[in-house]
C-alpha positions as CSV (number, residue, x, y, z in Angstrom):
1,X,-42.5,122.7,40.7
2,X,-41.2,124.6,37.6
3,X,-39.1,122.8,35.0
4,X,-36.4,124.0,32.8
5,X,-34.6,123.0,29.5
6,X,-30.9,122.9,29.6
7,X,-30.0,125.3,26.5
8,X,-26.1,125.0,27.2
9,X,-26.7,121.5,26.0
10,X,-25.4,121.0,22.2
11,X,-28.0,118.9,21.5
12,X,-30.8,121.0,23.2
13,X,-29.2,124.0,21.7
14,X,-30.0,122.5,18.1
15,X,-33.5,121.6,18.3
16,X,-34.5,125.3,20.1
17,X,-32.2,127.0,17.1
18,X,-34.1,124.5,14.8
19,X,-37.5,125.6,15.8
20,X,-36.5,129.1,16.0
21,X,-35.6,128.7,12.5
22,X,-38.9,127.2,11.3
23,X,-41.2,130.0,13.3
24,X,-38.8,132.6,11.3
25,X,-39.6,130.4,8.2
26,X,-43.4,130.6,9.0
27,X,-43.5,134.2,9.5
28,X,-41.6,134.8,6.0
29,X,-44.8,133.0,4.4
30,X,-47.0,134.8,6.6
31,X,-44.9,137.9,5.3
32,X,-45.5,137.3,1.8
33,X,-49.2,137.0,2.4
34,X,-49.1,140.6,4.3
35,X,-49.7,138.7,7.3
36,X,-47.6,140.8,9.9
37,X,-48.6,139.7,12.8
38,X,-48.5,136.5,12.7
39,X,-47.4,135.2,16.0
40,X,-49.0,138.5,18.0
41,X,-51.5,137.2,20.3
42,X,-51.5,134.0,18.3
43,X,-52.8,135.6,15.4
44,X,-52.2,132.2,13.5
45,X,-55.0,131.0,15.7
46,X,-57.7,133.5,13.8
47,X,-55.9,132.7,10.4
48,X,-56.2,128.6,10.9
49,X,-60.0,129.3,12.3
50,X,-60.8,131.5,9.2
51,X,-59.3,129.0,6.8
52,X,-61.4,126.2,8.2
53,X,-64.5,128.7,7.5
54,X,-63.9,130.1,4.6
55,X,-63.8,133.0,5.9
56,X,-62.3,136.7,5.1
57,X,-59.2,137.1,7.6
58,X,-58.0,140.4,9.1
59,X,-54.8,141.3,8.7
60,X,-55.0,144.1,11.8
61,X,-54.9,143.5,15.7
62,X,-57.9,145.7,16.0
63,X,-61.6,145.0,14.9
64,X,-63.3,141.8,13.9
65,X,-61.7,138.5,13.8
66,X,-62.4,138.0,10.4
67,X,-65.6,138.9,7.8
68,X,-67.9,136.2,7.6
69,X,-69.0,134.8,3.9
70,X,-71.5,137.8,3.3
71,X,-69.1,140.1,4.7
72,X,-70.4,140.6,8.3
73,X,-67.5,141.2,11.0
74,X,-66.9,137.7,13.5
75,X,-65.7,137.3,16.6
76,X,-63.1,133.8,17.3
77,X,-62.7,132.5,20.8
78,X,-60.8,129.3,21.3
79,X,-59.4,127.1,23.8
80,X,-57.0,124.5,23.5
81,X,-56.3,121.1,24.8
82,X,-54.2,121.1,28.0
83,X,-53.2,117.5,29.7
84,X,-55.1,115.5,26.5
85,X,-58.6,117.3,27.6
86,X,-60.7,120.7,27.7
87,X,-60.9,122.5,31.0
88,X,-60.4,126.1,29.7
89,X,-63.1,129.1,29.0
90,X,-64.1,131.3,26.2
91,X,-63.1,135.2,27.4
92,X,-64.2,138.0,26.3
93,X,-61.9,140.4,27.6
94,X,-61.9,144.6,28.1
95,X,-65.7,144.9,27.7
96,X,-65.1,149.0,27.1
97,X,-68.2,150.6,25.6
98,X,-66.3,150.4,22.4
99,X,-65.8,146.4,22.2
100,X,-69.4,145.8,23.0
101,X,-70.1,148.1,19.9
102,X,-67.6,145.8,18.4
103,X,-69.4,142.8,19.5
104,X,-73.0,144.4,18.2
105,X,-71.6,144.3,14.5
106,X,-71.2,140.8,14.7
107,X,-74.0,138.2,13.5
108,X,-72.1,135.4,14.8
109,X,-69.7,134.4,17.6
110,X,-67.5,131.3,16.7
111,X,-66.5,129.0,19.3
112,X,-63.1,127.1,18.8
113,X,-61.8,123.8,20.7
114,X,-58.0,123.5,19.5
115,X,-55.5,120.6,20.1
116,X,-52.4,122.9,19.4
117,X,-52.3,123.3,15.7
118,X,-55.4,121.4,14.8
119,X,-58.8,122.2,15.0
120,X,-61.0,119.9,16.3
121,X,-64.5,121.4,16.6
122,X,-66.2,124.5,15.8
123,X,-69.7,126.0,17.0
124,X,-71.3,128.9,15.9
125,X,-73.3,130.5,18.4
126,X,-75.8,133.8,17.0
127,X,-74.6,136.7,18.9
128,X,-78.1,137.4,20.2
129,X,-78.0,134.5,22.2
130,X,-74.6,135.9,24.7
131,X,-75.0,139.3,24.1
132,X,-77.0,140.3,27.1
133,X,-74.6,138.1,29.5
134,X,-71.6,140.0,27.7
135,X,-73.1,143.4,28.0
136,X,-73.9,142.6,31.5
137,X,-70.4,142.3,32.4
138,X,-69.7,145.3,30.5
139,X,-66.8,147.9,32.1
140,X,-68.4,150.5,34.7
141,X,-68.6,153.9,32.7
142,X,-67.1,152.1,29.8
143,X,-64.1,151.3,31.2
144,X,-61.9,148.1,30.2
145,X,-62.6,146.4,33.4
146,X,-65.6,144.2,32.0
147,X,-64.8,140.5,31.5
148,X,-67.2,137.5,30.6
149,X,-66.2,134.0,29.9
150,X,-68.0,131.1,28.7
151,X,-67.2,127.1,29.8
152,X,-67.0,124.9,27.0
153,X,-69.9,122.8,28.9
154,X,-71.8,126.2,28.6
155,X,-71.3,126.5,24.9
156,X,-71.9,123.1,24.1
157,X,-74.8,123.0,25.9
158,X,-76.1,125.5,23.7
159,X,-75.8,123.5,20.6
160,X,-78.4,120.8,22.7
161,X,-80.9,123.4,23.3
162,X,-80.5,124.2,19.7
163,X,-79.1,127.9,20.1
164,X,-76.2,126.8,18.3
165,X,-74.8,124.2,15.9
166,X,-71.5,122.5,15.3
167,X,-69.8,124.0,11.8
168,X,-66.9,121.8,12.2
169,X,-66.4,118.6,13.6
170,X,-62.4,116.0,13.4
């Protein structure tokens, strides 16, 4: 059953102006840092991912997530924390011809468990390792159509089998 907020309440009224206020305050800051895109596909997800790597962020919608350390282009997939647990996937969506290329420039994939705002683990996974599962998913003809995901059991797993390792841990 859906619910709903009552907005015609004052007090309801206050607190949704109120966080409208603070988003607005957030993308000023995000402004000043030529960030414009702050809150577009939850861009602020790939700038708090690439801050808790150290990592080059990009300020486009298109291309890598970010530039690793040595300047190779990564790829971010998160999920985040519904109902106080992880039941979510990693997708890689509109496998085209052109965003497996995309995926080929990468040296690393970084997988992100999120509890809204805060990170809570981070695994780096070398792209060789999903790279044939993703290209075998790819688009027919190079179309958009492709789609891959990942389970977070899958991705973990991988760290056990020592295909990956854990780069951030709360």
């Amino acid at each position: 059953m859906a619910q709903y907020i009552d907005c015609s309440k004052e007090e309801i009224r206050k607190q949704v102006l109120e966080i409208i206020q603070k988003l607005k305050e957030g993308v000023d800051i995000a402004n000043e840092l030529n960030i414009s895109n702050l809150l577009y596909n939850e861009s602020y997800v790939d700038l708090l991912i690439a801050v808790h790597l150290g990592h080059n962020y990009n300020l486009e919608t298109q291309g890598a997530d970010a530039l690793e350390k040595d300047g190779t282009p990564t790829e971010y997939k998160a999920v985040k924390k519904r109902h106080g647990r992880y039941s979510g996937s990693f997708q890689f969506h509109w496998l085209s011809t052109e965003k497996i290329q995309k995926y080929d420039r990468c040296k690393h994939f970084y997988f992100v468990w999120r509890d809204e705002f805060e990170v809570e683990k981070i695994i780096k996974v070398k792209k060789e390792t999903l790279m044939a599962e993703i290209k075998s998913k790819a688009g027919a003809g190079g179309s958009t159509a492709g789609h891959k995901s990942f389970s977070c059991a899958t991705i973990e797993a991988l760290v056990d089998d020592r295909k990956a390792e854990i780069v951030f841990q709360k």
